[in-house]
VOTORDO-645091 format. One record per residue: residue number from 1; residue in three letters; x negated, y, z of N, C-alpha, C in turn. Coordinates in Angstrom, 2 decimals. Layout:
REM VOTORDO-645091
(NUM,'ALA',(X,Y,Z),(X,Y,Z),(X,Y,Z))
...
***
This chain:
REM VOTORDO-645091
(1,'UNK',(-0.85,-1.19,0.00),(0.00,0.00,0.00),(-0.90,1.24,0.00))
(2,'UNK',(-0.83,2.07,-0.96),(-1.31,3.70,-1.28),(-1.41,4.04,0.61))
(3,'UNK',(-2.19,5.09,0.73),(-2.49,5.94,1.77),(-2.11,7.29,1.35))
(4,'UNK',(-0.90,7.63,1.73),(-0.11,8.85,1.58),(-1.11,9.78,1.66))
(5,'UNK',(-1.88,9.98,2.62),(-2.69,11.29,3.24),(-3.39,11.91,2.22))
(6,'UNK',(-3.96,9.96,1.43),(-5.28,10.29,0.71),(-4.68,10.47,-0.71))
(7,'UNK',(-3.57,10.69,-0.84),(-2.82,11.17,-2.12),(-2.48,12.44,-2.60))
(8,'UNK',(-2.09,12.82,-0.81),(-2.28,14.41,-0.86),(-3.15,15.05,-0.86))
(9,'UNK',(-4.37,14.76,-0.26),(-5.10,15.50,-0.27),(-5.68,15.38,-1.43))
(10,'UNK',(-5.57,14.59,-2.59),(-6.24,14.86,-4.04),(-5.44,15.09,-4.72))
(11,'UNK',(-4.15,15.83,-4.77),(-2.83,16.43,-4.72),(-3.55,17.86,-4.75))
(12,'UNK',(-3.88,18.02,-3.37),(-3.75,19.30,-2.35),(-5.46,20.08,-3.72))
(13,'UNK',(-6.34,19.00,-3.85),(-7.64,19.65,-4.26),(-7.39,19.64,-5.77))
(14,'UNK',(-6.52,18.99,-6.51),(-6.17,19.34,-7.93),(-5.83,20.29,-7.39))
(15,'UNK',(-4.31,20.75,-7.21),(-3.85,22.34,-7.12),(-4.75,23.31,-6.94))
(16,'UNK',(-5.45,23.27,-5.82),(-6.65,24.18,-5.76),(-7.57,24.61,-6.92))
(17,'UNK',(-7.67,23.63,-7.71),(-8.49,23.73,-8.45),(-8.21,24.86,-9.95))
(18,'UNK',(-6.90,24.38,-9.72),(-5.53,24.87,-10.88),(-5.56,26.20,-10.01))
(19,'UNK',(-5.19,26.46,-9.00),(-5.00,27.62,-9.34),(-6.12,28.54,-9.11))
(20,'UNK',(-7.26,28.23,-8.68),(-8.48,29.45,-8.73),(-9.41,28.78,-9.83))
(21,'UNK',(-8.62,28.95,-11.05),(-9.02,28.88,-12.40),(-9.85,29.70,-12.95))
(22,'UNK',(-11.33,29.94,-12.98),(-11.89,31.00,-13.06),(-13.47,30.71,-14.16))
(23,'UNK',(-13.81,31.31,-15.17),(-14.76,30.73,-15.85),(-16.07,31.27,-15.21))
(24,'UNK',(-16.99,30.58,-15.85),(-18.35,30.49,-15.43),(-19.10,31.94,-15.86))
(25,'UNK',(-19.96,32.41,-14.68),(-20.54,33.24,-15.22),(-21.39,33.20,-16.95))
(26,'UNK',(-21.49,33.97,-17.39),(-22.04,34.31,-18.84),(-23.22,33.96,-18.35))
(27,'UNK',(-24.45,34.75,-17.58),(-25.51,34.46,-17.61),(-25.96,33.58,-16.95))
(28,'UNK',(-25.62,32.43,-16.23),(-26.06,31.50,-15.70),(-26.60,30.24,-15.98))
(29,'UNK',(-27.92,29.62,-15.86),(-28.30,29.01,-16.87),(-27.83,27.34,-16.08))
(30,'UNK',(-27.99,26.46,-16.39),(-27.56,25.26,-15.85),(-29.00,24.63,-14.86))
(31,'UNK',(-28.96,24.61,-13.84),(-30.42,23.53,-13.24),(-30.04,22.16,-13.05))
(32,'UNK',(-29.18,21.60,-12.67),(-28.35,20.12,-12.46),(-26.62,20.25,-12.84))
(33,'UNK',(-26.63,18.70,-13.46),(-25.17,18.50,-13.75),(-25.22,17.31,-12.91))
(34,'UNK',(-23.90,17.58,-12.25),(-23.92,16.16,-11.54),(-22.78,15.24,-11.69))
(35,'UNK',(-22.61,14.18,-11.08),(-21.23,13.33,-11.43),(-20.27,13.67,-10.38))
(36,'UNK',(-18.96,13.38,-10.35),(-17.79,13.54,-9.37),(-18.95,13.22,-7.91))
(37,'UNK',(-18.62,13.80,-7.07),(-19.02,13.63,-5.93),(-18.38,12.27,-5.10))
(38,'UNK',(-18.60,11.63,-4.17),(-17.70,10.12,-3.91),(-18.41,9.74,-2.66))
(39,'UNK',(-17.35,9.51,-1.26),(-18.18,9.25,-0.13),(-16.80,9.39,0.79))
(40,'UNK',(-17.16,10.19,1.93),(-16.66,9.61,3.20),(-15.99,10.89,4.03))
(41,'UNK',(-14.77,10.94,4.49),(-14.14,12.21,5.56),(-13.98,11.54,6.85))
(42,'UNK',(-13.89,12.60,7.75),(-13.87,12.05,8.76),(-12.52,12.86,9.26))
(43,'UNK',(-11.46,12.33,9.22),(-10.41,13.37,9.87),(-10.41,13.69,11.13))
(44,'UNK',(-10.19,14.97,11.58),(-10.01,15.58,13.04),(-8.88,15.56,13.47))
(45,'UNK',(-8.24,15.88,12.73),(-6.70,15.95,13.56),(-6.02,14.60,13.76))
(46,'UNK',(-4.61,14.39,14.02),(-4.00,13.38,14.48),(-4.84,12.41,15.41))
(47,'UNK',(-4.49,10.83,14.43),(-5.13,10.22,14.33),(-6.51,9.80,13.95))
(48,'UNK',(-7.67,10.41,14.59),(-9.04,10.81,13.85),(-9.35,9.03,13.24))
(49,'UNK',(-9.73,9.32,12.29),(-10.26,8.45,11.38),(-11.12,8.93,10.24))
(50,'UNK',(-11.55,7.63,9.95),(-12.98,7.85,8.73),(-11.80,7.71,7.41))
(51,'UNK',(-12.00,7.99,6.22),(-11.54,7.89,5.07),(-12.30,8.05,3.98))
(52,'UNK',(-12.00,7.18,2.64),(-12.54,6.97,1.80),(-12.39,8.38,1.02))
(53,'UNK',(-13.39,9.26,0.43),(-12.66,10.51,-0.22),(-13.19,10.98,-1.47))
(54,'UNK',(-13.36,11.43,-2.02),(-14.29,12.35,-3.84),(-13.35,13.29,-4.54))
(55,'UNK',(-13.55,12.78,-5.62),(-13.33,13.53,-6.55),(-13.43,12.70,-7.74))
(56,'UNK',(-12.38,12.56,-8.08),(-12.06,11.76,-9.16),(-12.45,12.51,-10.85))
(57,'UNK',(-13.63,12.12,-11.61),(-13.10,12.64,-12.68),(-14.24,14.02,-12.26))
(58,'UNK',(-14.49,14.58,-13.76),(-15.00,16.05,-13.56),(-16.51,16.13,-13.04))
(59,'UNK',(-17.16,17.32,-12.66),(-18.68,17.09,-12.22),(-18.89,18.31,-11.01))
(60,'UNK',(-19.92,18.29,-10.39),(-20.30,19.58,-9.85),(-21.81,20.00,-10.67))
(61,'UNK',(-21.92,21.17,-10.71),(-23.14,21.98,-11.35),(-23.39,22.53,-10.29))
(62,'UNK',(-25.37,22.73,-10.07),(-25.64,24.08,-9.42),(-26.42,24.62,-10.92))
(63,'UNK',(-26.04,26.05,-10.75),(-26.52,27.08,-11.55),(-27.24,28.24,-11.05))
(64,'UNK',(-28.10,28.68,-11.91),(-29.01,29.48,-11.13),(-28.87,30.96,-12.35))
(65,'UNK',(-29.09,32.19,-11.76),(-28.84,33.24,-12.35),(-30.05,33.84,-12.74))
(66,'UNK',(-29.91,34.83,-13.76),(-30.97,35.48,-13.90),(-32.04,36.37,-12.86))
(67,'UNK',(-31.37,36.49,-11.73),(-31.78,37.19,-10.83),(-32.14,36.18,-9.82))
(68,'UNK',(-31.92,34.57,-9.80),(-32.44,33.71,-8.81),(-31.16,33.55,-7.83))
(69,'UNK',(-30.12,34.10,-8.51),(-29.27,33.81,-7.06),(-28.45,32.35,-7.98))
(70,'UNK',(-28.51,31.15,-6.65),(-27.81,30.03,-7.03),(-26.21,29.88,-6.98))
(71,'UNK',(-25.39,29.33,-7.76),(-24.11,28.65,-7.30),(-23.53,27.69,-7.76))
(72,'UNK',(-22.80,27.36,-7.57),(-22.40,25.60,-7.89),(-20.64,25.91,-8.15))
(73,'UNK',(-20.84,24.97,-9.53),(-19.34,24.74,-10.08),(-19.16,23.45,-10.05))
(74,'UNK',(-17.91,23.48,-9.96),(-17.01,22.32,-9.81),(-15.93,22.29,-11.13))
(75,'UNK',(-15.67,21.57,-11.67),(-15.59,21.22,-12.92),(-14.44,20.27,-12.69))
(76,'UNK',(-13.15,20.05,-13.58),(-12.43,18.83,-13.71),(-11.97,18.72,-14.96))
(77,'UNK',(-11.10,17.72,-15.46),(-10.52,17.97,-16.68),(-9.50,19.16,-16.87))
(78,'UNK',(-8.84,19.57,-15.78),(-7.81,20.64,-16.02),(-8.14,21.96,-15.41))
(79,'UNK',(-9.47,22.18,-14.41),(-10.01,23.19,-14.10),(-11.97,23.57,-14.08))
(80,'UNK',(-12.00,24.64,-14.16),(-13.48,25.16,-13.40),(-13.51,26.40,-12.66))
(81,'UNK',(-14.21,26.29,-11.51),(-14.92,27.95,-10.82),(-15.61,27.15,-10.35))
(82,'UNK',(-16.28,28.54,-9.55),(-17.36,28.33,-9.12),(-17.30,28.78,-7.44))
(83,'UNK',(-18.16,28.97,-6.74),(-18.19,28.75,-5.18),(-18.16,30.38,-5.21))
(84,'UNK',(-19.35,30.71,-6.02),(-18.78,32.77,-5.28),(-17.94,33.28,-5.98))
(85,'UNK',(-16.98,32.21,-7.09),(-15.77,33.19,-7.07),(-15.03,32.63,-6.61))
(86,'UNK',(-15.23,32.02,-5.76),(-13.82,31.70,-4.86),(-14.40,32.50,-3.67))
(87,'UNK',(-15.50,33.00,-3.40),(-15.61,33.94,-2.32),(-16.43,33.43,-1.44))
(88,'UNK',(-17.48,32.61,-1.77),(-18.30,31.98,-0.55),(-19.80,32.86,-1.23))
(89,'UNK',(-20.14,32.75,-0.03),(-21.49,33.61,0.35),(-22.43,32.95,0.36))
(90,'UNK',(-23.51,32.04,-0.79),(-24.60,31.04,-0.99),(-25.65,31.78,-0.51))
(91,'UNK',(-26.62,30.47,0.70),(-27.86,31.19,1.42),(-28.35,29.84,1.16))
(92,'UNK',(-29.89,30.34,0.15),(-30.98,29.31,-0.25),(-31.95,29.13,1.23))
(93,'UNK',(-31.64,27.31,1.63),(-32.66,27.17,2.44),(-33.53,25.95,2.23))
(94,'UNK',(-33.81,25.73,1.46),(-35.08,25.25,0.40),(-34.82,25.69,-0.78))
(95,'UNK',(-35.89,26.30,-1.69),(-36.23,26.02,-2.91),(-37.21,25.53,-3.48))
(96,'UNK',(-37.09,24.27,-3.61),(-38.62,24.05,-4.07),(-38.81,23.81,-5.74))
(97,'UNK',(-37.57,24.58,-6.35),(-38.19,24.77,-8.11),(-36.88,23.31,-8.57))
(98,'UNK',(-37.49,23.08,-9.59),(-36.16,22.58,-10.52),(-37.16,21.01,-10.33))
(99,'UNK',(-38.19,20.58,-9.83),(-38.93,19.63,-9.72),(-38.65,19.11,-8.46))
(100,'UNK',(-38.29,19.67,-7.43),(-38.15,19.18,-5.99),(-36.87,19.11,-5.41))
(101,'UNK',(-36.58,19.93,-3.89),(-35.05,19.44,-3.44),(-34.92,21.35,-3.62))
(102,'UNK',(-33.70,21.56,-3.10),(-33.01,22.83,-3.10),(-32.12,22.91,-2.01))
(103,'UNK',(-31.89,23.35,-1.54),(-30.54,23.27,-0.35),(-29.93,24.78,-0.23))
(104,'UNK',(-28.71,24.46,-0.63),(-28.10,25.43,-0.28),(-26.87,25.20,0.62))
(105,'UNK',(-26.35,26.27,1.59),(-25.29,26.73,2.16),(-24.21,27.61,1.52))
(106,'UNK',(-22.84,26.98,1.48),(-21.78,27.58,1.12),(-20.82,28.28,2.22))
(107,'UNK',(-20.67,29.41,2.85),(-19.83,29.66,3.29),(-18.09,30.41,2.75))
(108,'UNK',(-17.26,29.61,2.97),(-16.13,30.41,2.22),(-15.38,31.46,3.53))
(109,'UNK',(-14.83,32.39,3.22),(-13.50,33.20,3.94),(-13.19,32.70,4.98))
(110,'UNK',(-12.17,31.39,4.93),(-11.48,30.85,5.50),(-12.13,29.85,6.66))
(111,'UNK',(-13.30,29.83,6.88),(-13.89,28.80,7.56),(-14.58,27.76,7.23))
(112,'UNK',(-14.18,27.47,5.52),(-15.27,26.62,5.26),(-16.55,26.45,5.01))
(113,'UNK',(-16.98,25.42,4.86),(-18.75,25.69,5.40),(-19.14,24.36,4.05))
(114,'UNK',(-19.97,24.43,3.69),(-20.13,23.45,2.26),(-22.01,23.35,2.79))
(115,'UNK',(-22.62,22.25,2.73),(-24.45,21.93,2.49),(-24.66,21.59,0.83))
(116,'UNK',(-24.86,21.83,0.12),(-25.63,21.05,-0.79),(-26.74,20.85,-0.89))
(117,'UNK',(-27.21,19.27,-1.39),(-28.97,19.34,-1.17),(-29.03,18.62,-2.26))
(118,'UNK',(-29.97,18.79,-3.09),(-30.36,18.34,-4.34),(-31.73,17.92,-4.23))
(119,'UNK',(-31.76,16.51,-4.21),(-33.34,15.79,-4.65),(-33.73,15.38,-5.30))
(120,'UNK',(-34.69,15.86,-5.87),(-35.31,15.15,-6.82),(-36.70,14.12,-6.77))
(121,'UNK',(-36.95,12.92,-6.86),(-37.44,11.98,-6.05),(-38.66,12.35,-7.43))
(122,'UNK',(-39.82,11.32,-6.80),(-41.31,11.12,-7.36),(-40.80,10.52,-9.09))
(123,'UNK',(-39.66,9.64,-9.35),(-39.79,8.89,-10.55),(-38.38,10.12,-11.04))
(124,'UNK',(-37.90,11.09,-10.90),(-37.25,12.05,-11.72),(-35.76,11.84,-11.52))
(125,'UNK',(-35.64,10.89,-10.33),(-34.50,10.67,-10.22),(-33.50,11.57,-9.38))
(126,'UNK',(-32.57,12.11,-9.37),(-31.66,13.54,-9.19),(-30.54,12.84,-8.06))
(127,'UNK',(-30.27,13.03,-6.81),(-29.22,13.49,-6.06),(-28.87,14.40,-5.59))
(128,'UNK',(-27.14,14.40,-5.43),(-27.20,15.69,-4.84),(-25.83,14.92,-3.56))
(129,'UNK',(-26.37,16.15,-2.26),(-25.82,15.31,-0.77),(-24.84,16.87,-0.63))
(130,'UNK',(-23.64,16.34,-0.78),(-22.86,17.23,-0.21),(-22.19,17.14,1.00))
(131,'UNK',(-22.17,17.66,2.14),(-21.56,18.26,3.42),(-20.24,19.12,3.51))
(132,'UNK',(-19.60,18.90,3.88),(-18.35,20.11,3.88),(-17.84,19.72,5.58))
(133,'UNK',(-17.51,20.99,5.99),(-16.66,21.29,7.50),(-15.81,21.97,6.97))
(134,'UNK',(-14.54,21.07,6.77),(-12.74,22.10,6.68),(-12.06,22.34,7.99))
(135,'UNK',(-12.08,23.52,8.29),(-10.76,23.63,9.27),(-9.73,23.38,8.58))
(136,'UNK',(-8.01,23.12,9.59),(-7.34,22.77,8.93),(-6.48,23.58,8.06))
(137,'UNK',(-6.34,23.62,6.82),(-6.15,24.77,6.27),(-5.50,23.81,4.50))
(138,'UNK',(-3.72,23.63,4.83),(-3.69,22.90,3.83),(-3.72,21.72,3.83))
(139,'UNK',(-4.90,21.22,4.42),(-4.95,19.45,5.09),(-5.48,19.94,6.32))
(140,'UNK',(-5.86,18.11,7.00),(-6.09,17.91,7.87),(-7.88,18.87,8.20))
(141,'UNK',(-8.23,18.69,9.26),(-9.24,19.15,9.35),(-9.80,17.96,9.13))
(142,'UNK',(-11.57,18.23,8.69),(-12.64,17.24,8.27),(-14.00,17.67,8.31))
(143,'UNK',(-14.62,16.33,8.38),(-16.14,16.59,8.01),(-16.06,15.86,7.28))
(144,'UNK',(-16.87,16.15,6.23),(-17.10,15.18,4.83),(-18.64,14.86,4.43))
(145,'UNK',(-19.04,14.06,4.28),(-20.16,13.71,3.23),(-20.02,12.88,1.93))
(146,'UNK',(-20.78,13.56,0.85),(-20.23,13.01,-0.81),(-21.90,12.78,-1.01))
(147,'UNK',(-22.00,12.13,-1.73),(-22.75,11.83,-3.24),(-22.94,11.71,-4.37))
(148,'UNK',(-23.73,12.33,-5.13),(-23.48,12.32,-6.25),(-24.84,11.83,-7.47))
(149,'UNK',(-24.76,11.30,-8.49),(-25.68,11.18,-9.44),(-26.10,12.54,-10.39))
(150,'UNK',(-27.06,12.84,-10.45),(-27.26,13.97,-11.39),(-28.67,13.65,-12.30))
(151,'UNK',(-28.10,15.03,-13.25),(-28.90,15.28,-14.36),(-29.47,16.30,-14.79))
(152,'UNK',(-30.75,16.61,-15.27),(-31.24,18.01,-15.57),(-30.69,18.70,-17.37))
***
């Protein structure tokens, strides 16, 4: 039997996606494409439990600007934006170049808090470790960790 929760809430993150429909900056050049993100929530509220969670479909990008400032899009078949236009405030705490890891911090408005870390291992091989803290806002509250495969 389906898990209602976990229906809505990829319900709840299509809509989102649909409606802060927003295209990619012009000058931003691409540093990693990555695959749907896919891993693990931990719900806070109710009944706290672990849950299976991602993103079905679609990719995340980090992109880097002409001026060095980074951000990361999220991509599906029926939407794209990106993290500072939805209003989050990206603070680089590694850069070690398009050869090593990168880490950035997403903070949004509302409380959310996003890690991305992008590694790039000795044989060229690309992950990227995503973190998210949701208050509850829409869904349940969560901590999340994703994974993803990427590409330069």
């Amino acid at each position: 039997m389906p898990d209602d929760s976990v229906d809505q809430r990829k319900r709840w993150w299509l809509l989102s996606l649909i409606v802060l429909s927003i295209s990619t900056p012009a000058s931003a050049q691409l540093a990693f494409k990555c695959a749907a993100p896919q891993g693990w929530s931990y719900i806070l509220d109710g009944a706290s439990r672990w849950e299976e969670d991602g993103v079905s479909g679609g990719s995340v990008s980090l992109i880097q600007d002409e001026a060095g400032r980074w951000d990361v899009i999220y991509a599906t078949d029926y939407n794209k934006f990106t993290a500072r236009q939805d209003g989050a405030k990206i603070d680089v705490v590694t850069n070690e170049g398009l050869s090593g890891s990168v880490v950035l911090v997403a903070t949004y408005p509302l409380g959310v808090v996003e890690t991305f870390h992008l590694h790039r291992n000795e044989k060229g091989d690309s992950k990227l470790v995503i973190t998210a803290a949701k208050p509850a806002i829409g869904a349940p509250a969560r901590s999340s960790l994703f994974v993803s495969q990427c590409a330069r």
